[in-house]
C-alpha positions as YAML, in Angstrom:
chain: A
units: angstrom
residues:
- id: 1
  name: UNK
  ca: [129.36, 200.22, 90.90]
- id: 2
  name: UNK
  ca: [132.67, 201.95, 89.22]
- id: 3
  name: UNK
  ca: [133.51, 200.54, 86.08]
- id: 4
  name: UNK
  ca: [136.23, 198.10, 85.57]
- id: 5
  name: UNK
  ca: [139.19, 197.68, 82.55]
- id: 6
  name: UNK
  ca: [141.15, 194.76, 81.49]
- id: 7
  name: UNK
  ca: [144.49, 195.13, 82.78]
- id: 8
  name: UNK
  ca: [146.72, 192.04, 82.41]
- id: 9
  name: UNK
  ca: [149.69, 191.58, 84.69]
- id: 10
  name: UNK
  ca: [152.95, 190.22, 82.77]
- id: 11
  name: UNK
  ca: [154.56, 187.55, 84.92]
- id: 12
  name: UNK
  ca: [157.55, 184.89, 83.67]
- id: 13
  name: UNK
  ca: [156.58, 183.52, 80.38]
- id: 14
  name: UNK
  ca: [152.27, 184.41, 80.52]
- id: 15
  name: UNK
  ca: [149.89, 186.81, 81.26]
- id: 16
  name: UNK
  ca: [147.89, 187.23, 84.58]
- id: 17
  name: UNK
  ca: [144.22, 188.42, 83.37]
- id: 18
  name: UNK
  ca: [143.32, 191.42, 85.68]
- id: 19
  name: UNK
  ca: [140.85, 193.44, 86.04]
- id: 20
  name: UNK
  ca: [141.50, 197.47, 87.21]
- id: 21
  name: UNK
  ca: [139.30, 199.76, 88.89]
- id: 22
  name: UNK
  ca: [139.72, 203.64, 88.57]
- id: 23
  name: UNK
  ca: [138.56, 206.24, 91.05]
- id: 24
  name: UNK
  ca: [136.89, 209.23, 89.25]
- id: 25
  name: UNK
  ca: [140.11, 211.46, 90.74]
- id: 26
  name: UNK
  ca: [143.61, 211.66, 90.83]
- id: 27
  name: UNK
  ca: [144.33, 208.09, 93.02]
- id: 28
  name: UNK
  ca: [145.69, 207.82, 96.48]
- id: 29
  name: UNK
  ca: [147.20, 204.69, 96.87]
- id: 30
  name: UNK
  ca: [147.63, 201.48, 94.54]
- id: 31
  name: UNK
  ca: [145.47, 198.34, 95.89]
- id: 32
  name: UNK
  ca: [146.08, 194.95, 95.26]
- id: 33
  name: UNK
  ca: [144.01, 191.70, 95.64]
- id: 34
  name: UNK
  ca: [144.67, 188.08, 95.89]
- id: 35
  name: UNK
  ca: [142.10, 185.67, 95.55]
- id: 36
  name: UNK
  ca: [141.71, 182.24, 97.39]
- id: 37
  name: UNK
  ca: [142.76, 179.05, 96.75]
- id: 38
  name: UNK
  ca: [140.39, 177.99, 94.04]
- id: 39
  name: UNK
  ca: [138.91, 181.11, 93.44]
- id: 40
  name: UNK
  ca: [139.10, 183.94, 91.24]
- id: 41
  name: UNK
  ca: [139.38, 188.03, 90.45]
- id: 42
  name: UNK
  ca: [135.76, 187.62, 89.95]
- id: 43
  name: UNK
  ca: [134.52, 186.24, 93.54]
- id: 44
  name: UNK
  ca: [130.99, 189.19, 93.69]
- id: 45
  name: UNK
  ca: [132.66, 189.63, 97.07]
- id: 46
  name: UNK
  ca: [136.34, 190.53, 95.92]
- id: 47
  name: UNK
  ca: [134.42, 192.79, 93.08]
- id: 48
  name: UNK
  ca: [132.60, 194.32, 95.45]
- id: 49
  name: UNK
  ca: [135.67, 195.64, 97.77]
- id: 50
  name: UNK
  ca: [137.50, 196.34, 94.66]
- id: 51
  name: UNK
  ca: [134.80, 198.64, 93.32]
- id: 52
  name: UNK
  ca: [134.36, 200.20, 96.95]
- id: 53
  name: UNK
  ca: [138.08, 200.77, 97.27]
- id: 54
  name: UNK
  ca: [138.31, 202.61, 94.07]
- id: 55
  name: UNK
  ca: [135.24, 204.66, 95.14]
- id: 56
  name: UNK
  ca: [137.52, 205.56, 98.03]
- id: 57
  name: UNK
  ca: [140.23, 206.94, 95.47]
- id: 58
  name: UNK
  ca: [142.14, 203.93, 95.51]
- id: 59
  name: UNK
  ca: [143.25, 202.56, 92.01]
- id: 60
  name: UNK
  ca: [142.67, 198.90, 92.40]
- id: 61
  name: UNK
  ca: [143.50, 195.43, 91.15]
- id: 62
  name: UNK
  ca: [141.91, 191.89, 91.26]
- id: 63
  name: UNK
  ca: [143.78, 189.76, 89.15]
- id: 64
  name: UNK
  ca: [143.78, 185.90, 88.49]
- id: 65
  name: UNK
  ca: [147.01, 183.48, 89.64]
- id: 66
  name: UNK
  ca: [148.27, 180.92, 87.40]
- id: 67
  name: UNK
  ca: [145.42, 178.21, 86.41]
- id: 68
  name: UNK
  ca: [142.96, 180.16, 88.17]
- id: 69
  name: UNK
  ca: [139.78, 182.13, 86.31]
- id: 70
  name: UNK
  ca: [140.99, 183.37, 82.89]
- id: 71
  name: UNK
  ca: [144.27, 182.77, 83.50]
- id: 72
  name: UNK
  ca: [146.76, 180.45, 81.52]
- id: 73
  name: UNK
  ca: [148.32, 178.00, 84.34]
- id: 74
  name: UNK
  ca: [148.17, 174.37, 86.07]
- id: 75
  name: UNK
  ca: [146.88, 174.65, 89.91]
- id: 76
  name: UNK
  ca: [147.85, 171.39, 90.11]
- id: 77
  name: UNK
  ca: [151.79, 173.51, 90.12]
- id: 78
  name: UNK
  ca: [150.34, 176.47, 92.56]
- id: 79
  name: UNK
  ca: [152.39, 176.82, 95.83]
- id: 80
  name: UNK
  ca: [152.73, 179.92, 98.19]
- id: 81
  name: UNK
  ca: [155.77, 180.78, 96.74]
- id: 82
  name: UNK
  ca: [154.43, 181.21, 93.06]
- id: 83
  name: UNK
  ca: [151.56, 182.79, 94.26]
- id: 84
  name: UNK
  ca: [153.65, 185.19, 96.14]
- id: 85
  name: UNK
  ca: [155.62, 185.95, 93.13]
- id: 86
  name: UNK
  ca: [152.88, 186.11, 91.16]
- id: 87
  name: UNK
  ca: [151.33, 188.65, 93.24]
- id: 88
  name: UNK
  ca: [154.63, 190.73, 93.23]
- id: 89
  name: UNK
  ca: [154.38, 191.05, 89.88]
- id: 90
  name: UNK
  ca: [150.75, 192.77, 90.11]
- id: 91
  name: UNK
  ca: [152.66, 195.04, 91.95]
- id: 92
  name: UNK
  ca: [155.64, 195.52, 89.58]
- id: 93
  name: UNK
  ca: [152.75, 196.07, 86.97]
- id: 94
  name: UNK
  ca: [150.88, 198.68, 89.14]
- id: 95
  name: UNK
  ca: [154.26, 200.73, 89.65]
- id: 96
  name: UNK
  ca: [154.77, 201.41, 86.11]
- id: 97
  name: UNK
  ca: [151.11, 203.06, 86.47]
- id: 98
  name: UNK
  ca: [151.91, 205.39, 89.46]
- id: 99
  name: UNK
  ca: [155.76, 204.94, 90.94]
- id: 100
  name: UNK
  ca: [155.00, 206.97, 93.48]
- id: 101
  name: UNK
  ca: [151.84, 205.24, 95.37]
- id: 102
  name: UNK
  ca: [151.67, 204.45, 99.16]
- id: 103
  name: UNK
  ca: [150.85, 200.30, 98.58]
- id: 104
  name: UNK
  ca: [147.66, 198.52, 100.01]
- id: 105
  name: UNK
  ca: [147.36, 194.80, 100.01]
- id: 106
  name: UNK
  ca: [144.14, 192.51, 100.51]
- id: 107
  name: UNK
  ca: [143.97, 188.85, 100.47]
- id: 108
  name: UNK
  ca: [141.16, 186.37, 100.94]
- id: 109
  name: UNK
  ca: [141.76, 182.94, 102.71]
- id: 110
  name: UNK
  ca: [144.83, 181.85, 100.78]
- id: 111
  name: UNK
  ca: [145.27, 184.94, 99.15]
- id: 112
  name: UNK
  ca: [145.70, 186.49, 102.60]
- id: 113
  name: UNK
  ca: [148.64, 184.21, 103.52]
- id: 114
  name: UNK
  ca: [150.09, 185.40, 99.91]
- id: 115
  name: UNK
  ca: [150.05, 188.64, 100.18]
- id: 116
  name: UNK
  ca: [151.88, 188.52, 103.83]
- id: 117
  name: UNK
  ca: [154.52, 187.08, 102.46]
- id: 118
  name: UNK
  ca: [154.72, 189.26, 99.52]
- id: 119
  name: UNK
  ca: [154.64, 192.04, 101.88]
- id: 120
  name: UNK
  ca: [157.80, 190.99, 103.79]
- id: 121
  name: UNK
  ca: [159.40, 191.27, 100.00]
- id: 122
  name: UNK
  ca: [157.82, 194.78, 99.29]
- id: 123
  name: UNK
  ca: [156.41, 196.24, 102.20]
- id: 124
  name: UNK
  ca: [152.62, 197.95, 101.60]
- id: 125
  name: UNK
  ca: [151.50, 201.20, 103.92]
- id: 126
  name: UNK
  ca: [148.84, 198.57, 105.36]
- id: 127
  name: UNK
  ca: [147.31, 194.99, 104.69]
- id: 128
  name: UNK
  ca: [143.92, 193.01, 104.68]
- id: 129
  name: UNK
  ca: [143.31, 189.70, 105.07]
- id: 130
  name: UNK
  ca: [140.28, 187.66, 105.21]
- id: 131
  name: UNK
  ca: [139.45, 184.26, 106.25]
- id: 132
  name: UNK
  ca: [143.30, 183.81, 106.44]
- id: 133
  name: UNK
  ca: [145.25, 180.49, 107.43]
- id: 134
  name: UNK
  ca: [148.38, 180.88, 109.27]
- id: 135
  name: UNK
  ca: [148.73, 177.61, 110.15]
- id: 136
  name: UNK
  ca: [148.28, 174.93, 107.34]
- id: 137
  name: UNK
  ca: [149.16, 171.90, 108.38]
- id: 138
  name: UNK
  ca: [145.70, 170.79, 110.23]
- id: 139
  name: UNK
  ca: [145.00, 171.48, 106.38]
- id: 140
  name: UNK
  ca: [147.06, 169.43, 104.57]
- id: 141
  name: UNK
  ca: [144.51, 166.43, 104.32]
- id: 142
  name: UNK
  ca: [141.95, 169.19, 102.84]
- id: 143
  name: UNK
  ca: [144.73, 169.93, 100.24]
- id: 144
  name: UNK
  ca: [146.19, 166.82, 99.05]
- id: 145
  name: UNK
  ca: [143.08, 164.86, 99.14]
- id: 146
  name: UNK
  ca: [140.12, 167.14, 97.78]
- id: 147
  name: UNK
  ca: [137.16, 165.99, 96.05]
- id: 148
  name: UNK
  ca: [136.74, 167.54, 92.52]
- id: 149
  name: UNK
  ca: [139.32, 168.88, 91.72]
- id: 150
  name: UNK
  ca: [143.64, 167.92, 91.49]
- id: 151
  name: UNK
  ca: [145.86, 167.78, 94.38]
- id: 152
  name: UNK
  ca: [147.87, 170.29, 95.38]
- id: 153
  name: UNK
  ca: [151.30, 168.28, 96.82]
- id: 154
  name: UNK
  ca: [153.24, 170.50, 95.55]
- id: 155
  name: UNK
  ca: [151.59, 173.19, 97.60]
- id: 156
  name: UNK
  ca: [152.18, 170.99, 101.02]
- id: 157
  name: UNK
  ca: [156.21, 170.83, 100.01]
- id: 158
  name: UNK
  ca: [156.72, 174.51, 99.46]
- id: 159
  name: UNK
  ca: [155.05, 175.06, 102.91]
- id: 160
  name: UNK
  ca: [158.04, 174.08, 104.75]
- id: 161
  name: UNK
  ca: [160.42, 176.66, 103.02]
- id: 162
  name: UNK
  ca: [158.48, 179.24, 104.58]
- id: 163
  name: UNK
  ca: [158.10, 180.63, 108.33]
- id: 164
  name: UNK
  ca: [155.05, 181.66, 108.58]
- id: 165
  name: UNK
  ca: [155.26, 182.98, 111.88]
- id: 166
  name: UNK
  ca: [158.12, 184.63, 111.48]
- id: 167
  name: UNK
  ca: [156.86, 186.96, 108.83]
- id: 168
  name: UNK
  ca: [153.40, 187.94, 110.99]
- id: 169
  name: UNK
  ca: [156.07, 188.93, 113.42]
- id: 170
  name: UNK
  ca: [157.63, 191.44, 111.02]
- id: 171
  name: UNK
  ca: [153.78, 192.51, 109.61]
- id: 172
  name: UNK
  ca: [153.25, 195.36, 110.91]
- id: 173
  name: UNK
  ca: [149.88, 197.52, 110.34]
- id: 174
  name: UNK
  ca: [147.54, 194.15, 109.31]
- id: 175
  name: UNK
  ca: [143.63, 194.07, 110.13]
- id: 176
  name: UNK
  ca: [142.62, 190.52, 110.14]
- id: 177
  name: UNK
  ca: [138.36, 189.70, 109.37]
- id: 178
  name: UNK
  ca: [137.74, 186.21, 110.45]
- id: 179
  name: UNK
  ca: [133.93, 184.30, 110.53]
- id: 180
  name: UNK
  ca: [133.63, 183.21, 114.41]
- id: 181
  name: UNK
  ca: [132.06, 179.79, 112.46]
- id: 182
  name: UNK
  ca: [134.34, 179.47, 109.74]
- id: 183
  name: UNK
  ca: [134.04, 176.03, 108.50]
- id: 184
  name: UNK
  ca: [137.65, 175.85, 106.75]
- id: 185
  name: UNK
  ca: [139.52, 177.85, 108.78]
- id: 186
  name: UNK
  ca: [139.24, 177.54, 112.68]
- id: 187
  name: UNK
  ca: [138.34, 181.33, 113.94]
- id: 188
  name: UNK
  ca: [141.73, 180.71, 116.64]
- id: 189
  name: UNK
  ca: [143.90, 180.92, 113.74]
- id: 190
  name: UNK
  ca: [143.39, 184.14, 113.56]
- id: 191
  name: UNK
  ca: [142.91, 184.78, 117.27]
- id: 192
  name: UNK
  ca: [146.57, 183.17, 117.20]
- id: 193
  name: UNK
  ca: [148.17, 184.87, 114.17]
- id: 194
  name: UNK
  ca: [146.75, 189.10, 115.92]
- id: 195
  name: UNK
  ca: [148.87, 187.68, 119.25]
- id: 196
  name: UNK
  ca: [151.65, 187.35, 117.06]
- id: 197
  name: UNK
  ca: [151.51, 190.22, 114.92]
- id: 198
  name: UNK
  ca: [153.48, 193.47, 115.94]
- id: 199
  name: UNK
  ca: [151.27, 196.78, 116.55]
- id: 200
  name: UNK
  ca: [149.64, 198.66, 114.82]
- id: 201
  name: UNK
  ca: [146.98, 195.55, 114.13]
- id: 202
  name: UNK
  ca: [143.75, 195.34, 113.96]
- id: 203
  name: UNK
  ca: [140.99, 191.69, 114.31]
- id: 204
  name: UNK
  ca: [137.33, 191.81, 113.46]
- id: 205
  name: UNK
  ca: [135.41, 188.10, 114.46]
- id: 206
  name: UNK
  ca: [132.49, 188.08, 112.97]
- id: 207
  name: UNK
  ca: [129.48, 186.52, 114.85]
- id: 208
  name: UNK
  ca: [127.90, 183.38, 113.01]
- id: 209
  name: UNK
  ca: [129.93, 184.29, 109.93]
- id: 210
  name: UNK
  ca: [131.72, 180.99, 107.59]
- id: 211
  name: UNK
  ca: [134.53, 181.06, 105.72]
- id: 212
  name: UNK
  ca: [133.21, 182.58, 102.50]
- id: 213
  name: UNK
  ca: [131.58, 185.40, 104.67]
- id: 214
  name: UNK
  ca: [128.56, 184.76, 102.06]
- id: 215
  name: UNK
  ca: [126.00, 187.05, 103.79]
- id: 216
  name: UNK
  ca: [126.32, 190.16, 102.40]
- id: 217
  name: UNK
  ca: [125.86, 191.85, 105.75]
- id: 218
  name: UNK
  ca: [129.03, 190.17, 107.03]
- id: 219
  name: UNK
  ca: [130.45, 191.16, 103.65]
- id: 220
  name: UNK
  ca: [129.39, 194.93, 104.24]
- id: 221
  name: UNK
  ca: [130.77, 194.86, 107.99]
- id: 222
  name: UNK
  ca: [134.20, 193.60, 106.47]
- id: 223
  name: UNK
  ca: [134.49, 196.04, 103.87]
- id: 224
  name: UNK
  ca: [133.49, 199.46, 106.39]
- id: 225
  name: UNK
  ca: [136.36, 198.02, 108.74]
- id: 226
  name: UNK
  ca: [138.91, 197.39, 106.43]
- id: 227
  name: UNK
  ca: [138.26, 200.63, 104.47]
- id: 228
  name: UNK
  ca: [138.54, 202.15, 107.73]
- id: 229
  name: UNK
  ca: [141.72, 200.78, 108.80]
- id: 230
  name: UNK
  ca: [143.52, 201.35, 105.19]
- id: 231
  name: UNK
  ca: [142.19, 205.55, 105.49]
- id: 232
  name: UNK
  ca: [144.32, 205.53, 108.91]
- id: 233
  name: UNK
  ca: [147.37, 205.16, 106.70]
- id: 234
  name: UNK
  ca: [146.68, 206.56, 103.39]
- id: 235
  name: UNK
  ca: [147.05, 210.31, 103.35]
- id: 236
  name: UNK
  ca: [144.00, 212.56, 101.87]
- id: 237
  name: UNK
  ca: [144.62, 214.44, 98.44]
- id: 238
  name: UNK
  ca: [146.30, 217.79, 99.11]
...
């Protein structure tokens, strides 16, 4: 697996911790990727596409939101918008690295609701997202009632400043990977949010897979899809 390098992401008053993958070449595009809800840059499965993308000759990024991993932060404050401005700040930092970079975006379950919305900010060439809800309000008891861990009200208020909806409308060039028995995530969400998306799009359901997609062969069909769908819109190095 390529090597990775600290690479912290300056955002408001902290630092995102980050961790940067390098393809052995001159790069082709600049990949970014948001974790889930309560997860982190170091989910073995985000690592994993991280390290394939770069082996792809993508420079890549997994970084941690606010109060998430090894970075500083309350989740207890975490809301689509910050995320979403977190995230776009990942991309501010990748920019100073190579200005000129098509832009690639992957998100996991929450992450993948993040990064749509950061993409309706600053459009990428092409988007991921896996395990993604659209829809969150058959969610909200999940989030403001959890087990373990503090609620997240703040979360369920910021949800009504945005329209969801809306933005898939305007998301053009998304590949969605959903498990058909995803256990947090109802597999029609994403049924729903590829009938609302504008072509090109793309929707893999993956037979008897959950929400984590923790067998690794569901973890090795999602990655040879979605690497497949980014190298439609990524030019080769001349």
């Amino acid at each position: 697996m390529i090597e990775s390098e600290v690479f912290n992401v300056p955002h408001a008053n902290i630092e995102l911790a980050g961790r940067l993958h390098r393809p052995q070449g001159a790069p082709r595009a600049l990949a970014i990727i948001s974790h889930g809800l309560e997860s982190s840059k170091d989910s073995e499965k985000l690592t994993r596409l991280a390290a394939a993308l770069a082996q792809t000759g993508y420079l890549a990024l997994r970084f941690d939101h606010a109060g998430c991993g090894d970075s500083p932060g309350d989740l207890s404050r975490t809301s689509l918008t910050a995320r979403r401005d977190e995230f776009l700040s990942a991309v501010k930092a990748m920019r100073v690295l190579e200005p000129e970079l098509p832009l690639v975006y992957m998100g996991s379950s929450f992450g993948g609701t993040v990064v749509a919305l950061a993409g309706d900010i600053e459009p990428p060439v092409c988007s991921l997202h896996w395990s993604t809800p659209w829809d969150f309000e058959p969610l909200f008891g999940i989030i403001q009632d959890p087990e373990g861990r503090p609620t997240l009200r703040d979360m369920v208020r910021d949800m009504y400043y945005h329209d969801i909806e809306a933005v898939l409308a305007r998301t053009a060039r998304a590949f969605l990977v959903h498990g058909e028995m995803d256990e947090v995530v109802p597999v029609g969400q994403a049924e729903r949010a590829h009938q609302v998306l504008p072509e090109p799009k793309g929707l893999l359901i993956l037979p008897g897979a959950d929400h984590r997609l923790s067998n690794l062969e569901d973890q090795k069909q999602a990655m040879a899809h979605s690497l497949a769908w980014v190298e439609q819109f990524v030019r080769p190095v001349s």
